[in-house]
N, C-alpha and C positions, 0 to 999 in steps of 0.2 A: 561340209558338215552333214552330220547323220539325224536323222530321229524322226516325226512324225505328226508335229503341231504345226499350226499357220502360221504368217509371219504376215505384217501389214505394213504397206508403204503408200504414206499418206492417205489411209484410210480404203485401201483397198488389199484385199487377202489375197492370197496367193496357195497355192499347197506347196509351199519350199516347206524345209527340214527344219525350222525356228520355231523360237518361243514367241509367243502375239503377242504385240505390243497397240499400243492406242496411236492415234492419229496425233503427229506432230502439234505441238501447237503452235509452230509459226507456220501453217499451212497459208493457202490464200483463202481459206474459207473464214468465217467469223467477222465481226464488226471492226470496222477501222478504228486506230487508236485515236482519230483525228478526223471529225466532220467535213466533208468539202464545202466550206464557203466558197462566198464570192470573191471575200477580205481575203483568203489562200490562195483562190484560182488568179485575182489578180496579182497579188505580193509574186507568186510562185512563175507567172507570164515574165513579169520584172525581172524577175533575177534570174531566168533564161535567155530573156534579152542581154542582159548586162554580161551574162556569161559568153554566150556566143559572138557579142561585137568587141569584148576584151578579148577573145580567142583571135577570132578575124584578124585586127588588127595589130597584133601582137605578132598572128605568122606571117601576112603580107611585108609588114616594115624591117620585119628583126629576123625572120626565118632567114632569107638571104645575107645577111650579115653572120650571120652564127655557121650554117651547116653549109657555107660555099666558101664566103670571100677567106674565113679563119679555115677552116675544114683544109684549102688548099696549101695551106699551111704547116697545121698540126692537128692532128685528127681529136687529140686530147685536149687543146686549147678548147677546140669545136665544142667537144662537150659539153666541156665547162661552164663555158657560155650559154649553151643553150640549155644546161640544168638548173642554172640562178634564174636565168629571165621564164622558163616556160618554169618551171618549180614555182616562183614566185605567183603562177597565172594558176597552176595547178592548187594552190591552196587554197583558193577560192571554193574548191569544194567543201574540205573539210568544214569551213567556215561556215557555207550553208549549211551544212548536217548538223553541227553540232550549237553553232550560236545561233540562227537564224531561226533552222526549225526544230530547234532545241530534242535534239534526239542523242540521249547518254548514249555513247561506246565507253564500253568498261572492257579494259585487257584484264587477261588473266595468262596462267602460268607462270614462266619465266623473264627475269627481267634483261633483254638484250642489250647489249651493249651499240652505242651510236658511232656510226661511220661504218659497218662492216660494208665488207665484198658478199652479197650471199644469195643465193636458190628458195624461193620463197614456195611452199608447197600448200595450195589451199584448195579447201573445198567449194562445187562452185552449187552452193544452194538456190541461186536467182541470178537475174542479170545485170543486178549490181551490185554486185559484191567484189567484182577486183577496182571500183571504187572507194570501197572503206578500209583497203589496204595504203590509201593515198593521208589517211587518219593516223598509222603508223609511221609509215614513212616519212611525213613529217615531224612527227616527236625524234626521230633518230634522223634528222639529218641530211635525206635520203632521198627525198621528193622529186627531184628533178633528174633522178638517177633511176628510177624505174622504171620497168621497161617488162613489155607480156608477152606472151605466145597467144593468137588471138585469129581467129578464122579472117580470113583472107574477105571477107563477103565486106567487115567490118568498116577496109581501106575504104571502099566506096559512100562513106556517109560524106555528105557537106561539112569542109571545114575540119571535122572530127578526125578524117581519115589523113588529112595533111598535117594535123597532130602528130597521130600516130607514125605516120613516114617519118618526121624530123625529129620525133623521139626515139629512133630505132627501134619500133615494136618488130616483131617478128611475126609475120603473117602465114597461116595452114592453112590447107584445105582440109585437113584432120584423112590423109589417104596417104601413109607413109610413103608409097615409094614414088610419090609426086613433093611429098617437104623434105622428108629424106637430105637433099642436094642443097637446098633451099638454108634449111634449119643450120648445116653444118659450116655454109659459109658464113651466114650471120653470128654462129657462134665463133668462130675463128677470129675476129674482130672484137672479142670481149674480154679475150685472153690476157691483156694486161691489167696485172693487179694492180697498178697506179690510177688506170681508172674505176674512180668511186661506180659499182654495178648494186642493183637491186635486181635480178630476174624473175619476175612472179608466173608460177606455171601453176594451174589448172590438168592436175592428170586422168579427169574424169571426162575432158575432153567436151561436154557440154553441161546444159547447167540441168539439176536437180528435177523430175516431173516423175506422177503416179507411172506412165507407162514407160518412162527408161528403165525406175527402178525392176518393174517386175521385167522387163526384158534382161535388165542385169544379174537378177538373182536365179532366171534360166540358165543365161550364162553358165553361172557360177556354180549350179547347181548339177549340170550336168559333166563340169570339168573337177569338181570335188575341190573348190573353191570356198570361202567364206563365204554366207550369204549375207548383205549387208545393206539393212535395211532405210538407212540414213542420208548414204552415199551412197556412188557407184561404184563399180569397182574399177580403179585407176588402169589409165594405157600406159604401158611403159616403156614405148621404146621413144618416144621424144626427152621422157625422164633422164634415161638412161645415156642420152645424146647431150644434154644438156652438164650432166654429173660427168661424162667423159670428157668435154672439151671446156671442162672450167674449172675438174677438179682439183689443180696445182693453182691457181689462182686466188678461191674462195677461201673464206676466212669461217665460214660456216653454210649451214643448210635450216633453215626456219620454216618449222611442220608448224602452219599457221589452221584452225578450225574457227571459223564463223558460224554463228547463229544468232535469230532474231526472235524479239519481243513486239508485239504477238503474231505477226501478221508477216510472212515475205515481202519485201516492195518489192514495186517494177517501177521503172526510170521515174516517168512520172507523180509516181508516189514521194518521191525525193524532193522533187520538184515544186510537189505543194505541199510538203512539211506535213503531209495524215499518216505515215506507217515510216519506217516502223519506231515504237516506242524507246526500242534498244537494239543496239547491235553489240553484242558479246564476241569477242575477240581473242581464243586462246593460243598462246604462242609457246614454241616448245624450241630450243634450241640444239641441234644437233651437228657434233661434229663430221667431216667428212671421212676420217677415219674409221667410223661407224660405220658407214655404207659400202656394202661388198663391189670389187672390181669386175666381176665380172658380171654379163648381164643380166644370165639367169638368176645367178644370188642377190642382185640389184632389184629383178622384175620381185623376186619373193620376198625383199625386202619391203618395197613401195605396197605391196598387199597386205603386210600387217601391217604397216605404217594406219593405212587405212582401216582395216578391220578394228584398230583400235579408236582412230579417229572417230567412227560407227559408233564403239560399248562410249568415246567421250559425249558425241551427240546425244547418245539415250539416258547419259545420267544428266545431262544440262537440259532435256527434255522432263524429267523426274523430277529433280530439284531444283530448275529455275535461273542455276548458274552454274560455270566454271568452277573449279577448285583453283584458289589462289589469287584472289579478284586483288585489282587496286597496282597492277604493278607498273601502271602508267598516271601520268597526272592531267589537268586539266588545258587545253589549248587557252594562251594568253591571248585573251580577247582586244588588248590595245595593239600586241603586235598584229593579230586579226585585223582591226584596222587601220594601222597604219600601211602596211603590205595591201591595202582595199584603196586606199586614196591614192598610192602611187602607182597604182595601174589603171586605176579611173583617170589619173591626169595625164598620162604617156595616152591611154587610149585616146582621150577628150584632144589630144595636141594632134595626134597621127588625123584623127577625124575630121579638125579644123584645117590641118594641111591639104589633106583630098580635098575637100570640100570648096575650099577658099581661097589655096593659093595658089602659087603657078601649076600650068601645066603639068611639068614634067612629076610632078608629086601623082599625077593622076597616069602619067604614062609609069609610073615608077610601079606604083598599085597594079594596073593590068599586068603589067612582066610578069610582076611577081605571083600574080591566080595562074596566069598558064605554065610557069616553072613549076610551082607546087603542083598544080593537076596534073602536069605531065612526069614529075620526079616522081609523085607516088603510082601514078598509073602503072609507069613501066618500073619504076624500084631503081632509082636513080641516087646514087654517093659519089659526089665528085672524089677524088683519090689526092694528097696533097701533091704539089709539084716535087717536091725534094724526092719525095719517092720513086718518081716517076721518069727524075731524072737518072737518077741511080738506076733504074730499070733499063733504064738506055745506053749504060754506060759509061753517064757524065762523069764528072764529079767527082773523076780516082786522079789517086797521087800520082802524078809522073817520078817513073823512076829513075 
């Protein structure tokens, strides 16, 4: 883009070719929606405990039942399995966000239809935001079916990262021609459209800050680019890896835009229920017929995908909201907790087992920390036997 005004990205000007615009107002500056008490910091301690010990012992007991002993079996049975029981543990967040620490997400745009196969394309404003897609994906069905592209650093958290292993995340170093190999066999395994997929991508490849932006409107400025003050400007060749090896599969593509009231959180802000007062969620449904085949008309696809997504962020910045609010309804708070007491009580039983009955409940528990540390270390999927034998040979009809 051409012409000769400033342009500001979260309150820092630049001399790109834009009209100036004012400082976000869900920056991190400004007063919190929500005081930190004591009554927070404790309640907020609580329910990260209770989060982390239903995680815990949900992947030590049940991880190996799901993604080994079934998996050898049938990789789809595996799934399945492992999409009810971690789905069920996954919804524990929404739960927090929205009854707990009573924070509205209001969808807007389009109303999707529940159960698809589909490419979820969002903006990454903060570091938790492919969190509040777990808020969607519950109303549709979906919860235990989704699955990110997510920097490789991540694996390495406690607990968190033995998640992400046994939920198929897909891990980058963000340096294509080190995912490149990586990316294209993890998607080769998602290819059947029997199994229920969510894949949520991030193509701006890190999350939202004053000094990517103006590094990104350099970019873009000197390659005659949009300058795009909101977002960054999307990488497109994992996009475009992802759109090539699922496009016979998927039943659609969902251009997903978050933004918040008033304030960005960070993890902890979640945690004790003070930001943010609202997450706005607009959802846009796009088929893949829409999306050109080849890469270059894909890469200048995903840039105005973006540059629009950009003029969506500065009018929900102007006006306060989305266009087309309301096209989802409220999480039922009895299934809320009734889905809370039967993981409280599977947790409470697996705990009274370590803890208090034989042995082997305690030898069973160690196996299982060093199979998980060492399956996600090295990136570890058992393969089923039927496969495996057919690989060998087995298995054919005598003629």
């Amino acid at each position: 883009m051409n012409g000769s005004a400033t342009s500001e990205c979260d309150g820092s000007k630049t001399s790109f070719k834009e009209t100036e615009v004012h400082r976000p107002p869900n920056s991190n500056d400004g007063p919190r929606h929500r005081p930190l008490t004591i009554l927070r910091i404790i309640r907020g301690l609580l329910c990260l405990v209770v989060l982390l010990s239903t995680a815990f012992m949900t992947l030590v007991y049940w991880a190996p039942v799901t993604t080994v002993m079934l998996r050898l079996f049938s990789i789809r049975g595996s799934r399945k399995a492992t999409s009810v029981l971690f789905g069920a543990w996954l919804s524990f967040w929404p739960f927090l966000f929205e009854k707990i620490n009573r924070t509205k997400v209001i969808f807007s745009g389009e109303t999707v239809p529940a159960r698809e196969r589909v490419l979820l394309l969002a903006n990454h404003r903060t570091e938790v935001d492919w969190m509040y897609l777990w808020d969607l994906a519950l109303r549709k069905g979906r919860l235990g079916c989704i699955k990110y592209i997510l920097k490789r650093s991540l694996m390495k958290l406690p607990i968190f990262g033995w998640g992400f292993h046994i939920l198929e995340f897909i891990s980058v170093e963000r340096k294509w021609e080190v995912d490149e190999s990586n990316m294209h066999k993890m998607l080769s395994t998602f290819t059947d459209p029997h199994d229920p997929l969510w894949l949520a991508v991030f193509p701006e490849g890190t999350d939202f800050t004053e000094q990517k932006c103006m590094q990104s409107q350099k970019f873009a400025a000197e390659n005659g680019l949009p300058i795009l003050k909101n977002v960054l400007l999307p990488k497109t060749k994992g996009f475009f890896a992802c759109v090539e090896a699922l496009r016979s599969s998927l039943d659609a593509v969902y251009d997903v835009t978050i933004a918040y009231k008033h304030r960005c959180p960070f993890f902890m802000d979640n945690v004790f229920g003070i930001d943010p007062s609202e997450v706005h969620i607009h959802v846009r449904r796009i088929l893949l017929n829409e999306i050109p085949e080849s890469e270059d008309e894909a890469a200048a696809w995903l840039t105005e995908t973006f540059r629009l997504k950009d003029q969506l962020l500065s009018d929900f910045y102007t006006v306060g909201h989305f266009p087309h609010q309301g096209t989802e309804g409220e999480l039922s708070t009895v299934m809320g907790l009734v889905n809370f007491t039967l993981i409280i009580t599977l947790t409470s039983i697996c705990t009274f087992l370590t803890i208090f009955s034989s042995v082997w409940f305690k030898v069973y528990v160690a196996l299982s920390c060093v199979y998980l540390s060492s399956a996600t270390y090295f990136n570890i999927r058992p393969s089923p036997i039927l496969g495996t034998v057919k690989a060998l040979g087995f298995g054919k009809k005598s003629r």
